[in-house]
C-alpha positions in Angstrom: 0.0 0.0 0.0 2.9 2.0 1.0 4.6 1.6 -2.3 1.2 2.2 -4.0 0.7 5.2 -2.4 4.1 6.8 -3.4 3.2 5.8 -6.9 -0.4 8.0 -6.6 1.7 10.8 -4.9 4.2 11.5 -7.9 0.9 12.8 -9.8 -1.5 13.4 -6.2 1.0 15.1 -3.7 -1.8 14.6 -0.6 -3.0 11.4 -1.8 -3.4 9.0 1.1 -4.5 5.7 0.7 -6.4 5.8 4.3 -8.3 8.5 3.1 -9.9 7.1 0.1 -13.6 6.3 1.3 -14.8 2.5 0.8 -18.5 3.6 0.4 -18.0 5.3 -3.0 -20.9 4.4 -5.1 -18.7 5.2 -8.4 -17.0 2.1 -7.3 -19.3 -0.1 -5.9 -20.9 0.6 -9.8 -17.5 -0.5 -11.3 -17.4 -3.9 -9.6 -21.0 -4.4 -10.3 -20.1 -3.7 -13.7 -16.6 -6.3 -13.7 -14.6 -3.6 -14.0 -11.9 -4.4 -12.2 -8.8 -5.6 -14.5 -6.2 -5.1 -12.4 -7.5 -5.6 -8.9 -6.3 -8.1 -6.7 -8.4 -10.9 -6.1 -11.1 -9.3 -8.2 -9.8 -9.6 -12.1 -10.6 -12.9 -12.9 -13.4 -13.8 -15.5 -15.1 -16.2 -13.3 -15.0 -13.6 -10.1 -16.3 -10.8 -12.9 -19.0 -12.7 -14.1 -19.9 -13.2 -10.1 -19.6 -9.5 -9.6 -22.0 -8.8 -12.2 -24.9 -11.2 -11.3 -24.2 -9.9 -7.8 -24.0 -6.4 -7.9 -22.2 -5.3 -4.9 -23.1 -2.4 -2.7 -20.9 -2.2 0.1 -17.7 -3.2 1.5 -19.7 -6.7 2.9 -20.5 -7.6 -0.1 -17.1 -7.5 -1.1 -15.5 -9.5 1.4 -18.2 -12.3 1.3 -18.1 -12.6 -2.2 -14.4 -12.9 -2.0 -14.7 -15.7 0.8 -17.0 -17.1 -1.1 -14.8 -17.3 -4.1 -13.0 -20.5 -3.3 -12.9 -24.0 -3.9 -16.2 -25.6 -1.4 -17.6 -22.0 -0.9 -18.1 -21.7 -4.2 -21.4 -23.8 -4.4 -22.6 -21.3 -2.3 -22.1 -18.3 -4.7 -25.9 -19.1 -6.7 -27.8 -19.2 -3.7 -26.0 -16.0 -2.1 -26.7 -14.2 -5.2 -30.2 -15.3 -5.3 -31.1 -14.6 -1.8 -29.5 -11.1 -2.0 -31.7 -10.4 -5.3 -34.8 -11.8 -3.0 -35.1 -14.6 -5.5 -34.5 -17.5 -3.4 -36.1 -17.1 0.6 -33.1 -16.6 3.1 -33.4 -20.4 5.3 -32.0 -20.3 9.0 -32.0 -23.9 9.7 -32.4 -23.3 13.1 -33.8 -19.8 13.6 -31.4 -18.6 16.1 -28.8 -18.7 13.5 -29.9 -15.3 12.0 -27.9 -13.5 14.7 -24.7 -14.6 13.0 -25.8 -15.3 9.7 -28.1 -12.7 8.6 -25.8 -10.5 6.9 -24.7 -13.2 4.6 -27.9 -14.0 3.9 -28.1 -17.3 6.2 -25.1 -19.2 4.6 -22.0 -19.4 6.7 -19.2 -18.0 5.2 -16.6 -17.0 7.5 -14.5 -18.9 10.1 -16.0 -16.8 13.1 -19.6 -17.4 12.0 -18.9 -21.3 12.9 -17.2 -20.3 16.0 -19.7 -18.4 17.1 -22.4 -21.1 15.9 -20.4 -24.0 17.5 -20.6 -21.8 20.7 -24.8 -20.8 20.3 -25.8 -24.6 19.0 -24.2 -26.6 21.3 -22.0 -25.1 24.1 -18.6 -25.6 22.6 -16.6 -23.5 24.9 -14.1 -20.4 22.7 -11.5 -23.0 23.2 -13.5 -25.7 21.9 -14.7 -23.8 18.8 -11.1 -22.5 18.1 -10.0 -26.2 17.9 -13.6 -27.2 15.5 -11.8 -24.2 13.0 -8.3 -25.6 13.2 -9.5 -28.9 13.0 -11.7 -27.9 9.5 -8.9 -25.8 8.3 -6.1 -28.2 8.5 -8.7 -31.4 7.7 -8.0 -33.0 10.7 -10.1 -36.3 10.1 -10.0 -37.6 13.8 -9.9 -34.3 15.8 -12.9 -33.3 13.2 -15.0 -36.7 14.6 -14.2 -36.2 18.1 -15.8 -33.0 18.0 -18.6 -34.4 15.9 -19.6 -36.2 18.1 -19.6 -33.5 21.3 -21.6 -31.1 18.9 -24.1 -33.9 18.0 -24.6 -34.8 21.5 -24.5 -31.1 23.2 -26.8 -29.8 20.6 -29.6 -32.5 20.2 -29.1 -31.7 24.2 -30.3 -28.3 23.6 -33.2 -29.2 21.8 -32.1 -29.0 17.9 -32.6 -32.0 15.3 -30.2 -34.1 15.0 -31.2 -34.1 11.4 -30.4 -30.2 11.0 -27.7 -30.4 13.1 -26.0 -33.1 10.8 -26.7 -30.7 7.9 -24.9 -27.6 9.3 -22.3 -30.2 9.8 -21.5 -31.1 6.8 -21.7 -27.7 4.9 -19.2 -26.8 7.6 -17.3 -29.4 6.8 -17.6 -28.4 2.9 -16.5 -24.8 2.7 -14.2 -25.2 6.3 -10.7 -26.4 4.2 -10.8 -23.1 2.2 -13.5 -20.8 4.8 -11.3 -17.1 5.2 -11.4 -15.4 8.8 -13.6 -12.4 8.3 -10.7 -10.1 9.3 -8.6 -11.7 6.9 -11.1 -11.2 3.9 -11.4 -7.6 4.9 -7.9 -6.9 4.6 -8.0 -9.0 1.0 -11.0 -6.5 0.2 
């Protein structure tokens, strides 16, 4: 950024880069639009297209649709389109999910939003849900049962199906491998 900035300067002598505002709507139009040869993360043909159908509005959007972008999450991208366009209904498969999945639309997306879910669904402790993310991120087949098996049993304690529960397992486990920190996806945006 620093070198960037410099760069910006030579024509822009009070250019700063922590200045420039990230709710520009001239912007948010270009991305809509796939304009964005040239920007990190964002100047593929397949991520264009996304940003098209899309049609991002804020700096959210951005940084879910770049977590989304990835091997696993990917699926995902039809249905997050859809239910941002209102075309598809926004599902919570339990309904106190929407606290933490609301503003993607009720599909998980970020490595926090199954912490926090772990904790709300079936008690894991931070420690506990710190060790499900590691565990998912590094596909740790045993560790990844092992807690399975605690979040089956501590959530169908709490009252959910074990049905549900087994689905919100497994798109864990789907997108988890490749699933971005939120912070981290920010700082990508």
């Amino acid at each position: 950024i620093a070198d960037c900035e410099k760069m910006v300067r030579r024509g822009e002598p009070d250019f700063r880069a922590d200045a420039v505002p990230i709710d520009d709507p001239e912007t948010y139009r270009a991305f809509s639009k796939g304009a964005t040869a040239g920007v990190f993360q964002f100047e593929s043909e397949g991520m264009k297209n996304v940003l098209r159908q899309f049609g991002p509005e804020s700096i959210e959007d951005l940084t879910a649709i770049l977590s989304l972008y990835r091997p696993g999450p990917m699926d995902y991208i039809p249905a997050f389109i859809a239910r941002k366009h209102g075309e598809e209904e926004i599902v919570y498969d339990i309904p106190c999910m929407k606290q933490y999945l609301e503003e993607t639309y009720g599909i998980t997306v970020y490595q926090e939003q199954v912490m926090l879910l772990s904790r709300l669904l079936a008690n894991f402790t931070r420690g506990e849900s710190d060790m499900l993310r590691k565990a998912m991120g590094k596909k740790q087949i045993d560790k990844m049962q092992k807690l399975k098996k605690k979040f089956m049993e501590q959530g169908t304690a709490n009252g959910h199906p074990e049905a549900t529960l087994n689905k919100i397992w497994e798109d864990w486990e789907k997108f988890a491998s490749y699933a971005f920190n939120k912070s981290h996806a920010t700082c990508y945006t």
